[in-house]
C-alpha positions in Angstrom: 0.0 0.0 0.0 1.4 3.2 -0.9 -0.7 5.8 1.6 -1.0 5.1 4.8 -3.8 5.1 7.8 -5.3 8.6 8.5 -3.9 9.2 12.4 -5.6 7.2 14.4 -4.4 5.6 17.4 -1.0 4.9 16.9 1.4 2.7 18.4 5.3 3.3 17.3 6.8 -0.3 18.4 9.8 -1.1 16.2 10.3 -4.2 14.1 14.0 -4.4 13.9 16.7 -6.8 13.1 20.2 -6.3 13.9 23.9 -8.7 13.4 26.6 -7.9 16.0 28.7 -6.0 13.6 28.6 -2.3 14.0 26.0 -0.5 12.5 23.6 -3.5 10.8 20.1 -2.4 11.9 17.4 -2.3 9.8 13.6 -1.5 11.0 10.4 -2.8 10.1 7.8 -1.5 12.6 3.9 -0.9 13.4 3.2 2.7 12.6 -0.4 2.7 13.2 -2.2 0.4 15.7 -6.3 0.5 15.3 -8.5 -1.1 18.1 -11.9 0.3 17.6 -15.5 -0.6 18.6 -16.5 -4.0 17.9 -14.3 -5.3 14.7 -12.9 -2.2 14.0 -9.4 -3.5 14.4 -6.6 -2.6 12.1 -2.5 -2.7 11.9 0.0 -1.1 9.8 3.3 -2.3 9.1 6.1 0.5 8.0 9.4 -0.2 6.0 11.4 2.5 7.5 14.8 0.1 6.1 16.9 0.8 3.2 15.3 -2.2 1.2 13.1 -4.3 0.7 11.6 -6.5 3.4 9.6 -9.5 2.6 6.6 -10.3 5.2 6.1 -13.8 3.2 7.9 -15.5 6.4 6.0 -13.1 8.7 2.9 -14.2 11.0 0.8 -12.3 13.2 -0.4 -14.6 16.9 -3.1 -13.6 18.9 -2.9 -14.7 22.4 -6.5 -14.2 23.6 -7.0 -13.3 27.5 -3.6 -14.3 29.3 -3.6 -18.0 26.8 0.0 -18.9 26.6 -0.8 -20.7 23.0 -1.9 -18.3 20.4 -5.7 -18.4 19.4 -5.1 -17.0 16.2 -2.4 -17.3 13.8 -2.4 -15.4 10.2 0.3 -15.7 7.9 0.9 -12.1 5.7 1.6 -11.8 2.2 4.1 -8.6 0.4 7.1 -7.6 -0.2 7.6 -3.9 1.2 10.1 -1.2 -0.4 11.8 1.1 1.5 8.8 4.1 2.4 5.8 1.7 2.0 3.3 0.1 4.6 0.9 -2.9 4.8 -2.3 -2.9 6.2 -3.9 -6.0 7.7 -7.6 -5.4 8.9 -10.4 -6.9 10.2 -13.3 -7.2 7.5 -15.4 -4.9 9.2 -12.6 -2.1 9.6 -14.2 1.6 8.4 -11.8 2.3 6.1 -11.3 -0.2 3.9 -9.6 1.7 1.4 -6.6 2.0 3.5 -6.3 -2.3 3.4 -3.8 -4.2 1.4 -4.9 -7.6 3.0 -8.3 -8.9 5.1 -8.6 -11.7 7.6 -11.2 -12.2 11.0 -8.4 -13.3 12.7 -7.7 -9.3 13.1 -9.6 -9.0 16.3 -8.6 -7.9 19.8 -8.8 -6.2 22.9 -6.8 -4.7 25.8 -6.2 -8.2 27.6 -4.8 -9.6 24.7 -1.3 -10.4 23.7 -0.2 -9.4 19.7 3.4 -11.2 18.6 5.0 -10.4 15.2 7.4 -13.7 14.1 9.7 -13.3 11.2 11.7 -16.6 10.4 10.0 -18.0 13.7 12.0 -15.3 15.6 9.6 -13.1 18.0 10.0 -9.6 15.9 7.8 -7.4 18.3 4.8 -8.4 21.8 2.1 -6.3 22.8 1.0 -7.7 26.5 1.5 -8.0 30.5 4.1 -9.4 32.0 2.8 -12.0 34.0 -0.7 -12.0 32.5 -0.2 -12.4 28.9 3.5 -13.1 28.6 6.3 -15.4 30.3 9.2 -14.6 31.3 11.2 -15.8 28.2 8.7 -14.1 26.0 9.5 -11.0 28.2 13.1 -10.9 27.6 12.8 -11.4 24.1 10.6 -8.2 24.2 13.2 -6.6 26.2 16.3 -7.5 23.6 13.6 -6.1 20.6 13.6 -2.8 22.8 17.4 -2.8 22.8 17.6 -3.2 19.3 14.8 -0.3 18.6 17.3 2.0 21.1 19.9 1.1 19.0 18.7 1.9 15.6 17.6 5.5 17.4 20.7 5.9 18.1 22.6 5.0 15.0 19.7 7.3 13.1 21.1 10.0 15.1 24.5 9.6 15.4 25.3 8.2 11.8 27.6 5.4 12.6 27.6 3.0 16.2 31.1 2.5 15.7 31.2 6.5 17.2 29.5 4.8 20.9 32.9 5.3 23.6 30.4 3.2 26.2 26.9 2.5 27.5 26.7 4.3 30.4 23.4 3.1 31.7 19.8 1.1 31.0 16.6 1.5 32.7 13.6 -1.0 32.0 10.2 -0.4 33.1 8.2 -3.8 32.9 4.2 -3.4 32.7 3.7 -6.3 34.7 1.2 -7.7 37.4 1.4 -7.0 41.3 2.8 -10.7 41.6 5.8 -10.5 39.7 9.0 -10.1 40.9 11.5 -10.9 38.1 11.9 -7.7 36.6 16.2 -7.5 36.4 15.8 -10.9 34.9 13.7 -9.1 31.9 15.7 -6.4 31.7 18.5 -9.0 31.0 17.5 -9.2 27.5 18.1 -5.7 26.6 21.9 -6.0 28.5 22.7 -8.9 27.1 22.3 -7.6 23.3 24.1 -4.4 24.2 27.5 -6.6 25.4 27.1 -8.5 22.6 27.0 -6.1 20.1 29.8 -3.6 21.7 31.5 -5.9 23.9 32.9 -4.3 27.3 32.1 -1.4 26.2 28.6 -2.5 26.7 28.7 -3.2 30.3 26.7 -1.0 32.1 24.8 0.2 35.3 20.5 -0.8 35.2 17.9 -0.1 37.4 14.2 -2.1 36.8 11.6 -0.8 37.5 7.9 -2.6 37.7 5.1 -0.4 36.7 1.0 -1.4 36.4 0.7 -0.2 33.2 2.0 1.1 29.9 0.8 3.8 26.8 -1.3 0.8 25.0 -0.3 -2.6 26.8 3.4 -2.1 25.7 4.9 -4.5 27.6 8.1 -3.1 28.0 10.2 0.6 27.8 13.4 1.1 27.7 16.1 4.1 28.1 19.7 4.4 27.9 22.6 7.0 28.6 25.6 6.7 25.7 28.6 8.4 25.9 29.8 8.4 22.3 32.8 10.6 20.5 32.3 13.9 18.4 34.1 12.8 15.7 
């Protein structure tokens, strides 16, 4: 699809992948996420890359009401260019004009749990800690937000290879009263930042445990860099 969802409610979560060497990230994120009335449920995937990204390995799961299997599972069909979005709606969605591809599977609701899977690698969860996801699923969710931070950061600096040190990481985890393994999910955001800068990627952390976050993300994260003016 080449225009894009009139602003809506939007949910910026980035898609990314990233290798250990120095500056390899590429994004692929939701840039619009629609939960109406009803079936009015919509999302939009963004190419914000330099190439072309196919979603023919990609799958949406639905986990519906805290299930740890997913209810739903629909597999999604294009081949994005650099710029260019794909919309996946529910039949019933208002605009259809805005929709490059259908399916009932589309439907859902603030207690459920929304996983984009690329290659059978977890790409991106909405949900609770605790309620919707595990704990593994959790850190995965926490290494996607390090690799989001990352391409930020490489967006606004140019090149990674500039970063002197990570100075420090702060994770807030949207999980339930109960749960009390919050450095343990912020691990997943450390442990891709030594691995892709080595020592220099050691760094102090705090986690902190909040109720909630802006649309059931289900975890934010926020680092200090020193890097060098070059």
């Amino acid at each position: 699809m080449r225009t894009t969802l009139p602003a809506m409610v939007s949910l910026a979560l980035l898609i990314c992948s990233a290798s250990s060497t120095l500056g390899q990230v590429e994004c692929v994120f939701f840039s619009e996420y629609v939960e109406g009335s009803a079936s009015n449920k919509a999302l939009e995937i963004y190419n914000g890359s330099t190439g072309p990204v196919s979603l023919y390995e990609a799958e949406i799961l639905i986990y519906v009401n805290g299930s740890s299997t997913p209810t739903t599972t629909t597999l999604l069909e294009d081949i994005l260019q650099p710029g260019e979005t794909f919309v996946i709606a529910n039949p019933s969605f208002l605009w259809p004009q805005y929709v490059d591809m259908f399916s009932h599977n589309i439907s859902f609701n603030g207690d459920d749990a929304i996983e984009l899977r690329l290659l059978d690698t977890t790409m991106d969860v909405i949900g609770r800690i605790g309620e919707d996801l595990d704990l593994e699923q959790a850190q995965e969710a926490a290494r996607l937000a390090a690799i989001d931070m990352l391409s930020s950061l490489k967006a606004e600096i140019g090149d990674l290879n500039k970063v002197v040190r990570i100075v420090k990481l702060t994770g807030y985890i949207n999980a339930v009263d109960s749960f009390g393994e919050h450095p343990q999910v912020t691990n997943g955001a450390s442990d891709l930042l030594i691995e892709v800068f080595g020592d220099p990627g050691i760094h102090a952390r705090s986690s902190v445990g909040v109720s909630s976050l802006p649309l059931g993300t289900s975890i934010e994260t926020e680092m200090v860099v020193e890097v060098r003016n070059d």
